[in-house]
LUMSETI-232550 format. One record per residue (C-alpha): residue number from 1; x, y, z; chain. Coordinates in steps of 0.05 Angstrom, whole numbers, always signed. Layout:
N
<pt><nr>NUM</nr><x>X</x><y>Y</y><z>Z</z><kette>A</kette></pt>
...
This chain:
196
<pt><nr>1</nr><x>+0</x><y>+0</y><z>+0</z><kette>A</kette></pt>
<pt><nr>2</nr><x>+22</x><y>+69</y><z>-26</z><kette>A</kette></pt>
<pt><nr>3</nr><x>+39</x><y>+120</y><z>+33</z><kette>A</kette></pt>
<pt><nr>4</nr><x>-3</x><y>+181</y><z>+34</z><kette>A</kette></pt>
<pt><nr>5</nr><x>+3</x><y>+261</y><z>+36</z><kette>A</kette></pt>
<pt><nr>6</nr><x>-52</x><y>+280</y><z>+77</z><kette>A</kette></pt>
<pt><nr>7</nr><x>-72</x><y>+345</y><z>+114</z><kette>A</kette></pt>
<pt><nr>8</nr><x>-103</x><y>+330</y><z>+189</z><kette>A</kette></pt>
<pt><nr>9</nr><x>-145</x><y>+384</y><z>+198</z><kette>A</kette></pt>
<pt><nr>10</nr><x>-178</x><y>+369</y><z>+132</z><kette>A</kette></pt>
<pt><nr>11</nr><x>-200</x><y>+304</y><z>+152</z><kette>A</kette></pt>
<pt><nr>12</nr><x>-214</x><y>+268</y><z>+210</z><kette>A</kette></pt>
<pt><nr>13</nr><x>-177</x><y>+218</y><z>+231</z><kette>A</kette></pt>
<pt><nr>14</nr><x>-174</x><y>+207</y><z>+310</z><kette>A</kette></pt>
<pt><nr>15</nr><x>-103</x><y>+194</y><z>+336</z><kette>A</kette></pt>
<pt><nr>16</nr><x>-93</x><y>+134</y><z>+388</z><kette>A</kette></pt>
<pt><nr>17</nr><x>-30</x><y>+152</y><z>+403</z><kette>A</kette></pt>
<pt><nr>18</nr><x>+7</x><y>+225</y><z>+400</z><kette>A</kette></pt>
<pt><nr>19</nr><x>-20</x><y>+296</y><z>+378</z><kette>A</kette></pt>
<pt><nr>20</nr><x>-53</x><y>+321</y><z>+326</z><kette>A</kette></pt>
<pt><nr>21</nr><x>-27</x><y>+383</y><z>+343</z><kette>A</kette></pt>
<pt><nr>22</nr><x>+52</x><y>+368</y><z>+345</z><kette>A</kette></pt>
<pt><nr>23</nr><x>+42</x><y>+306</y><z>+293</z><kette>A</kette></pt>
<pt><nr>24</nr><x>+64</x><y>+342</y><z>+238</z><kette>A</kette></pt>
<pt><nr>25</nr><x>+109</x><y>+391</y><z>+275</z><kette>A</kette></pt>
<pt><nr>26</nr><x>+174</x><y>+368</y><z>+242</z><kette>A</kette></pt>
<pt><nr>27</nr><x>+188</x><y>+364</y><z>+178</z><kette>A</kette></pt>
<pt><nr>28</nr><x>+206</x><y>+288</y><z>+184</z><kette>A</kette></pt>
<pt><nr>29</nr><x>+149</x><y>+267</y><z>+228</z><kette>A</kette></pt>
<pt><nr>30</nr><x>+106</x><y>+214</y><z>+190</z><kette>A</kette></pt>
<pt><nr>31</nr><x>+39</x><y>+174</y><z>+232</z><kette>A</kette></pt>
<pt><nr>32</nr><x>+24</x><y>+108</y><z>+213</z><kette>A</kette></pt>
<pt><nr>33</nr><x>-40</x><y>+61</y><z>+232</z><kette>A</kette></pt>
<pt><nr>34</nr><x>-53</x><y>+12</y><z>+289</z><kette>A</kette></pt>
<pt><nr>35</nr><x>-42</x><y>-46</y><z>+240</z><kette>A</kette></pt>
<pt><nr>36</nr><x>+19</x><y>-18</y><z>+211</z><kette>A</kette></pt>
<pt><nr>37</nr><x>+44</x><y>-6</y><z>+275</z><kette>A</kette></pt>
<pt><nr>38</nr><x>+29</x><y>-78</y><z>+296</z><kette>A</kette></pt>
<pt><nr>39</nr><x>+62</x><y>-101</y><z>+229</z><kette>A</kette></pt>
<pt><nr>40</nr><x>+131</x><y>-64</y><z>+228</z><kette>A</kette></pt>
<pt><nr>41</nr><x>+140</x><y>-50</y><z>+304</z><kette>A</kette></pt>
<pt><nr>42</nr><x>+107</x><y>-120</y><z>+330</z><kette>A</kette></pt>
<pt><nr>43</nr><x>+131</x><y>-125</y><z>+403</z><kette>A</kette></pt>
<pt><nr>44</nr><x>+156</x><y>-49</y><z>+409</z><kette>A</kette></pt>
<pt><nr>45</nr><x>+129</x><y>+26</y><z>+419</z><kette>A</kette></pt>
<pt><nr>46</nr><x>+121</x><y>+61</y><z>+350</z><kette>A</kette></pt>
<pt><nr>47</nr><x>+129</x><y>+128</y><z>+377</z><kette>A</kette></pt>
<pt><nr>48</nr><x>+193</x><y>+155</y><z>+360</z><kette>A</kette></pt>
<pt><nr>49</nr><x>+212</x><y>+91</y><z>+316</z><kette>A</kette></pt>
<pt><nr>50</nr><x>+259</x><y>+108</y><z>+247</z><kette>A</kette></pt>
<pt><nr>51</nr><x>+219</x><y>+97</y><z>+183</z><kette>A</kette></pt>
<pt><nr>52</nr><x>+253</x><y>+104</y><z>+110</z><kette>A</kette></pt>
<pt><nr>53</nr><x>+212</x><y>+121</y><z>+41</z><kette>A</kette></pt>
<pt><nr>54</nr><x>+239</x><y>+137</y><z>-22</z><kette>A</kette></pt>
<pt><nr>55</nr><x>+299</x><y>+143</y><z>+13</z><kette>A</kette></pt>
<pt><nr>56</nr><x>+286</x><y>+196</y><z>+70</z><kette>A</kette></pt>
<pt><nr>57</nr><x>+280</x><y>+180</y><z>+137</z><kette>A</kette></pt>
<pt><nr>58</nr><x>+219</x><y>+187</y><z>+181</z><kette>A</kette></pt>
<pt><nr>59</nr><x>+197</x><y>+183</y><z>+250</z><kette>A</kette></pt>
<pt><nr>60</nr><x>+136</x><y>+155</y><z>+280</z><kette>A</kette></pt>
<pt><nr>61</nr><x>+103</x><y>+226</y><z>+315</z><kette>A</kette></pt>
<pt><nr>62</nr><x>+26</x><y>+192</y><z>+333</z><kette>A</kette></pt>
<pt><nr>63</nr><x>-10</x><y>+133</y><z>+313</z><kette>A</kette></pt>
<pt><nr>64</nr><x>-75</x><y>+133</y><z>+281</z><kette>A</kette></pt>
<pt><nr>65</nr><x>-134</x><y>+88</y><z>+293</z><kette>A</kette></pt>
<pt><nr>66</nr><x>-149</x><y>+29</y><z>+219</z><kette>A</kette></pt>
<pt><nr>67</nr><x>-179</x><y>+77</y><z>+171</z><kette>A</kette></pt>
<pt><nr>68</nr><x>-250</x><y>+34</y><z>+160</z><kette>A</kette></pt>
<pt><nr>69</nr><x>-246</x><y>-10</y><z>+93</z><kette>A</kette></pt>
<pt><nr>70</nr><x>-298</x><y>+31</y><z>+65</z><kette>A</kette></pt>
<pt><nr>71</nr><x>-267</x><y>+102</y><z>+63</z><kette>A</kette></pt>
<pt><nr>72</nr><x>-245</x><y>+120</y><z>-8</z><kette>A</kette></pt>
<pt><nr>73</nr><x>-175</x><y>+144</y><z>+32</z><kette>A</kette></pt>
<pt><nr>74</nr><x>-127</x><y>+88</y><z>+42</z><kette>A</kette></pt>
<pt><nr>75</nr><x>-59</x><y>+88</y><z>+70</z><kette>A</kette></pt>
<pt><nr>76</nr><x>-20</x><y>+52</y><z>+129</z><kette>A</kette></pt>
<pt><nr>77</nr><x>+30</x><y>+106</y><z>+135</z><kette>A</kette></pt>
<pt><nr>78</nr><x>+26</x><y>+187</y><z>+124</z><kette>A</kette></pt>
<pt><nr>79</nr><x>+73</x><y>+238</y><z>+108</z><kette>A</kette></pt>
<pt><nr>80</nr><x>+67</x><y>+313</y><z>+109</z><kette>A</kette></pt>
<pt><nr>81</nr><x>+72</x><y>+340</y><z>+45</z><kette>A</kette></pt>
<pt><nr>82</nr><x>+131</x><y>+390</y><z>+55</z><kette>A</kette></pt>
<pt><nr>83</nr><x>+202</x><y>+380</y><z>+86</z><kette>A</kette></pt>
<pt><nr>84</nr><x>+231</x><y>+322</y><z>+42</z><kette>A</kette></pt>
<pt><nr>85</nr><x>+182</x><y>+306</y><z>-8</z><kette>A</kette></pt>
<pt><nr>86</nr><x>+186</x><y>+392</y><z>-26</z><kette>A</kette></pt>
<pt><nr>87</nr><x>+253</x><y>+376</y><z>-56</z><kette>A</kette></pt>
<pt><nr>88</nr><x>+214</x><y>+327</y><z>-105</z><kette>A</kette></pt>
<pt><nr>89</nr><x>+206</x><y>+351</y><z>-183</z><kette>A</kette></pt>
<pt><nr>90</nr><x>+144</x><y>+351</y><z>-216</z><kette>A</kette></pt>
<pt><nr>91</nr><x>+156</x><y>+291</y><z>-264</z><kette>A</kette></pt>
<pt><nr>92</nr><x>+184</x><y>+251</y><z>-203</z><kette>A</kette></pt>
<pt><nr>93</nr><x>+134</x><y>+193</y><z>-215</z><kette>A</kette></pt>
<pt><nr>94</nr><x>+93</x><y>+219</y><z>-156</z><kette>A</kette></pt>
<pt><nr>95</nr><x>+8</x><y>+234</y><z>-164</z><kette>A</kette></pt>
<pt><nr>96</nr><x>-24</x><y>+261</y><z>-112</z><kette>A</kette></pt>
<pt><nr>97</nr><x>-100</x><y>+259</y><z>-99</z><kette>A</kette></pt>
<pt><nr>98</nr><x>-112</x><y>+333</y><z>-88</z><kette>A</kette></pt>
<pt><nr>99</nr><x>-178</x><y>+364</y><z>-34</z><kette>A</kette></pt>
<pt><nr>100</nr><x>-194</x><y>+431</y><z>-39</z><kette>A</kette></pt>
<pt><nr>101</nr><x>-250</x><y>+470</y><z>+4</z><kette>A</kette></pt>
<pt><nr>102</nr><x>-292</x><y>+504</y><z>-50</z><kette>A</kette></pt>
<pt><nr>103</nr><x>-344</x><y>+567</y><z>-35</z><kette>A</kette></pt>
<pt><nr>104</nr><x>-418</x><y>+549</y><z>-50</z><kette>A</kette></pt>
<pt><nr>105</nr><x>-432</x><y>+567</y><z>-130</z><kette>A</kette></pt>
<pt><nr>106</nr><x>-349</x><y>+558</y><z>-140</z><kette>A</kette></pt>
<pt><nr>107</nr><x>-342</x><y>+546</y><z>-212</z><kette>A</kette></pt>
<pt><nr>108</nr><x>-312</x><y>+474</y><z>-216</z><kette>A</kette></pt>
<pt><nr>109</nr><x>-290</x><y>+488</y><z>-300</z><kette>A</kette></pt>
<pt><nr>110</nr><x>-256</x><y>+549</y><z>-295</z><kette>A</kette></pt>
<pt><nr>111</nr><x>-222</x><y>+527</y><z>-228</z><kette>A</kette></pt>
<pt><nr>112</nr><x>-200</x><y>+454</y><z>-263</z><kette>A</kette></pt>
<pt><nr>113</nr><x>-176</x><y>+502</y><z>-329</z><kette>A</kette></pt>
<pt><nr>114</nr><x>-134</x><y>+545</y><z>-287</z><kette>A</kette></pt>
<pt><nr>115</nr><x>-107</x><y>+476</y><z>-242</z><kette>A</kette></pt>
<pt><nr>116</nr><x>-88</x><y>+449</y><z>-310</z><kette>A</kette></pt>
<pt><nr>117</nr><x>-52</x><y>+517</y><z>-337</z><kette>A</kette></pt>
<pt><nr>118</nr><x>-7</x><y>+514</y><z>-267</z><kette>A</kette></pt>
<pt><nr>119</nr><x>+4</x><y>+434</y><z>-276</z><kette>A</kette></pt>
<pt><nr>120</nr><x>+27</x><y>+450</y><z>-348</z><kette>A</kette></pt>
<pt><nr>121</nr><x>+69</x><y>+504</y><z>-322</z><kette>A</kette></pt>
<pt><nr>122</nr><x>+108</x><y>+469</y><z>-268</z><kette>A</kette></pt>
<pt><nr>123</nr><x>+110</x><y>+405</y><z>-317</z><kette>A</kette></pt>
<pt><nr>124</nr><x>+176</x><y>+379</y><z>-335</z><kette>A</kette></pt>
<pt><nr>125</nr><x>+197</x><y>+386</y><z>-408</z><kette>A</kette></pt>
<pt><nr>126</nr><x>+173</x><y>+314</y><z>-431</z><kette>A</kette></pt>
<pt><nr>127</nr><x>+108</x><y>+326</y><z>-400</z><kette>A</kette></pt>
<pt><nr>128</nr><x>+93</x><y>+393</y><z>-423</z><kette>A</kette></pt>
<pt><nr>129</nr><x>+52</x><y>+366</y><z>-486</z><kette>A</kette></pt>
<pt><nr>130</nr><x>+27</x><y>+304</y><z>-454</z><kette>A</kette></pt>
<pt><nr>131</nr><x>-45</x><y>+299</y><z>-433</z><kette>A</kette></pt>
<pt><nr>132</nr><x>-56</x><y>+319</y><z>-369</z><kette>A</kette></pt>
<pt><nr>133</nr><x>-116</x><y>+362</y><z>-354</z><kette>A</kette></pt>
<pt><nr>134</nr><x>-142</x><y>+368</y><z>-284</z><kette>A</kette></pt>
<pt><nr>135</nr><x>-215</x><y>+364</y><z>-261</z><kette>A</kette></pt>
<pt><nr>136</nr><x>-245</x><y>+367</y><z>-200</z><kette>A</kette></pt>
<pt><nr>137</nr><x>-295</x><y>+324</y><z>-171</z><kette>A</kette></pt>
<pt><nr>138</nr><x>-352</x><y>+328</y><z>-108</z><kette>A</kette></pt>
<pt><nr>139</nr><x>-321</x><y>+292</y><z>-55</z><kette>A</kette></pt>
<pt><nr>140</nr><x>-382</x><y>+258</y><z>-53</z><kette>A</kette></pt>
<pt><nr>141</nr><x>-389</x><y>+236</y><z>-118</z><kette>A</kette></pt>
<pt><nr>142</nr><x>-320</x><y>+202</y><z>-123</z><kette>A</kette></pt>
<pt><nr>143</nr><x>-341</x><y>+134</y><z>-103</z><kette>A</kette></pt>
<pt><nr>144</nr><x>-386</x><y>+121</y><z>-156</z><kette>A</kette></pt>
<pt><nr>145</nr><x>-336</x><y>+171</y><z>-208</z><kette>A</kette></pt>
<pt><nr>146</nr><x>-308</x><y>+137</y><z>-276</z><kette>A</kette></pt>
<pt><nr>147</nr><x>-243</x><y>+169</y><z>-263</z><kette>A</kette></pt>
<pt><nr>148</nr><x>-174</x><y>+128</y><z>-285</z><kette>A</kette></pt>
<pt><nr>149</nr><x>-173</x><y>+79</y><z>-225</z><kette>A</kette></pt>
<pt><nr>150</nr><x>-95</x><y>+81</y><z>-247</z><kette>A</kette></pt>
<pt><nr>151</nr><x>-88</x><y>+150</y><z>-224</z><kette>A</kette></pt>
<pt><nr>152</nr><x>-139</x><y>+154</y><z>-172</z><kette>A</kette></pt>
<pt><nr>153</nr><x>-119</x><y>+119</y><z>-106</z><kette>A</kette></pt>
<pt><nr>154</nr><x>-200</x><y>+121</y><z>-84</z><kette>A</kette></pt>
<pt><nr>155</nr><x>-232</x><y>+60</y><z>-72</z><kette>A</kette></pt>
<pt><nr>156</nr><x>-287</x><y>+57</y><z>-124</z><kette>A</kette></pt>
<pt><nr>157</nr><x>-353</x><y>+21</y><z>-124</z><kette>A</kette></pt>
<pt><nr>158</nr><x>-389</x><y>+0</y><z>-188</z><kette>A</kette></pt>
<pt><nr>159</nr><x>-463</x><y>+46</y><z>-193</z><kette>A</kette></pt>
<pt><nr>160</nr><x>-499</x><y>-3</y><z>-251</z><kette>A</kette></pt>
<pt><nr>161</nr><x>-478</x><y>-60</y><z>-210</z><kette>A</kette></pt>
<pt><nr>162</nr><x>-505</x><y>-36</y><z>-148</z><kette>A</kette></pt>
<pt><nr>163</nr><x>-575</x><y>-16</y><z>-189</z><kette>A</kette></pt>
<pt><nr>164</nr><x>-576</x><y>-86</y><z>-214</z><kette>A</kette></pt>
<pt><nr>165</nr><x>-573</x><y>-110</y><z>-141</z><kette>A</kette></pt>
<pt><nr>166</nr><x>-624</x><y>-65</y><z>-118</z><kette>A</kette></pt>
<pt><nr>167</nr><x>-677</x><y>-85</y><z>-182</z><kette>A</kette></pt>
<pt><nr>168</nr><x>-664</x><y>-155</y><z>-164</z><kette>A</kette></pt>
<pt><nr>169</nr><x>-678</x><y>-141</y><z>-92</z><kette>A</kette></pt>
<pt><nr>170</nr><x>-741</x><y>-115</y><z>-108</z><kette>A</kette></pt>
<pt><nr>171</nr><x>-769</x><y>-160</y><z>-160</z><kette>A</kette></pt>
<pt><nr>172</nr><x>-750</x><y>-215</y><z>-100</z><kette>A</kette></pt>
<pt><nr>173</nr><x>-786</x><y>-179</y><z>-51</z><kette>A</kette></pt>
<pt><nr>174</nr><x>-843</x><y>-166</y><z>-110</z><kette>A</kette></pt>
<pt><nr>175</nr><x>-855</x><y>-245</y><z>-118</z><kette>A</kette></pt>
<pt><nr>176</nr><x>-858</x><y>-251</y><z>-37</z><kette>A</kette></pt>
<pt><nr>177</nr><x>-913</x><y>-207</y><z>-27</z><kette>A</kette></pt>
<pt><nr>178</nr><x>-947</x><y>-239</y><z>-91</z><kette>A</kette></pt>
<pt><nr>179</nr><x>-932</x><y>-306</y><z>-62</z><kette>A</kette></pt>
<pt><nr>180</nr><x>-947</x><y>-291</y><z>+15</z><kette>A</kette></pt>
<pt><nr>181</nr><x>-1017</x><y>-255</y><z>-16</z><kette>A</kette></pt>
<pt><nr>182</nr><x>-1035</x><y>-326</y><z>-52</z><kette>A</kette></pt>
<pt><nr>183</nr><x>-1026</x><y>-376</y><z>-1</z><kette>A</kette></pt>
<pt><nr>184</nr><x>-1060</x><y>-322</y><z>+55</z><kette>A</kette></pt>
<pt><nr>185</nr><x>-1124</x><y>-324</y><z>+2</z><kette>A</kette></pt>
<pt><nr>186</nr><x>-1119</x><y>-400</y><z>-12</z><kette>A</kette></pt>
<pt><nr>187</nr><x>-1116</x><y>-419</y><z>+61</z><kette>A</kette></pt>
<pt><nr>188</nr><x>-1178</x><y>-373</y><z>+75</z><kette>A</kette></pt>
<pt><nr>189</nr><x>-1222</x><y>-416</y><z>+55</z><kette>A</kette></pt>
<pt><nr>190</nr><x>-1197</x><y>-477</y><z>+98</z><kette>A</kette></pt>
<pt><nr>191</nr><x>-1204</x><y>-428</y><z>+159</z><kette>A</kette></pt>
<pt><nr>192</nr><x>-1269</x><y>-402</y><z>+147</z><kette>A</kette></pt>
<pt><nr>193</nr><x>-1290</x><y>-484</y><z>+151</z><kette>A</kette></pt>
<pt><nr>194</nr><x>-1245</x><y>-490</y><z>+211</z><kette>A</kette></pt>
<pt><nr>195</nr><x>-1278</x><y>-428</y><z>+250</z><kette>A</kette></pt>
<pt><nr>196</nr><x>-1344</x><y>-458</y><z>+231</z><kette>A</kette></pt>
């Protein structure tokens, strides 16, 4: 699993262990999750522990609680996205899923034209005519979204799938009221003779 930049107060995800506060108060400090804390530091405190990625080193500032399986966010360990990975060039092979707090009635367009025009701009030389136009997306639209899955790290669901579930749901529930309806009328008549 793919670390991930993410911003604290943007989300909310409850520390067990350390500050959100001082988490991200160096520019090395990285927080990981219970289960990658059980998985890399089995029989030992995390806190403080030396980390390496891409070849900087880290160190374990607060542990997090499992993000839940469902949450489009995944990640077992999380960096701040300054300090070492600044240094990092635009074409370094990196992506990052970008969140952005919009005003009601923001236009989405003319804000994913101008996020394009800076990505072209800071765009190493090979890249510069590539494709790579930027759009944004409602957060809450995203798991349902037909986005590249190989440059989205969101978990997706499948919307057509889920509506075929749901028709055959009902046309099951459908033939149990029909059924439940027929035998309630064809066993009528047998208590009708029994009450008599």
């Amino acid at each position: 699993m793919w670390p991930m930049l993410i911003s604290f107060p943007f989300f909310s995800f409850p520390l067990k262990e350390g500050d959100i506060e001082t988490a991200f108060s160096g520019t090395n400090n990285a927080i990981i999750t219970e289960s990658a804390a059980r998985k890399y530091f089995p029989d030992e405190d995390p806190i403080g522990q030396r980390i390496v990625s891409h070849g900087y080193d880290f160190f374990i500032s607060g542990v997090m609680y499992d993000i839940p399986r469902n949450a489009h966010i995944q990640a077992e360990v999380i960096f701040p996205l300054f300090g070492n990975y600044k240094r990092e060039e635009w074409d370094s092979g990196f992506y990052y899923d970008t969140y952005f707090i919009l005003s009601p009635g923001a236009d989405l367009g003319l804000i994913g034209e101008r996020l394009t025009q800076i990505n072209k701009t800071g765009a190493g030389g090979f890249l510069k005519d590539a494709y790579n136009e930027l759009g944004l997306e409602p957060i809450k639209d995203i798991h349902f979204s037909k986005t590249d899955p190989g440059f989205d790290n969101a978990v997706k669901g499948d919307k057509s799938f889920l509506q075929i579930l749901v028709f055959t749901a009902l046309v099951i529930l459908i033939i149990g009221c029909i059924n439940f309806t027929n035998l309630f009328i064809s066993t009528a008549f047998i208590r009708a003779k029994v009450s008599e």
